[in-house]
C-alpha angles and dihedrals in degrees: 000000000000130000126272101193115083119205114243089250098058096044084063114103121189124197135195109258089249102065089044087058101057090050089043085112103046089038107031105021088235136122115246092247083060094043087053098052095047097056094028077111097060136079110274093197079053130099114228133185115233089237081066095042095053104045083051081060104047087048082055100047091047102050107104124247 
């Protein structure tokens, strides 16, 4: 019978950015324009989690003008 517990490391998924940009507004709440600005820091031939992802939105919402 198999296991039903997964370890953390294999519950982590990890995305291309791209992927993670056409679903910025259903899992971010944020236009694609604003998805764009906040990882233009990150590696677009990368996988990222969204976990990642996200907390690289919320450092760039929060840098001051």
């Amino acid at each position: 019978m198999p296991k039903k517990e997964e370890s953390a490391a294999e519950a982590i998924r990890v995305f291309p950015l791209a992927a993670l940009r056409k679903e910025c507004r259903r899992l971010y709440d944020i236009s694609a324009s604003t998805f764009d600005g906040a990882t233009a820091g990150l590696r677009p031939d990368k996988e990222y989690t969204v976990e990642e992802v996200k907390n690289a939105i919320e450092k760039w919402q929060g840098r001051k003008v």
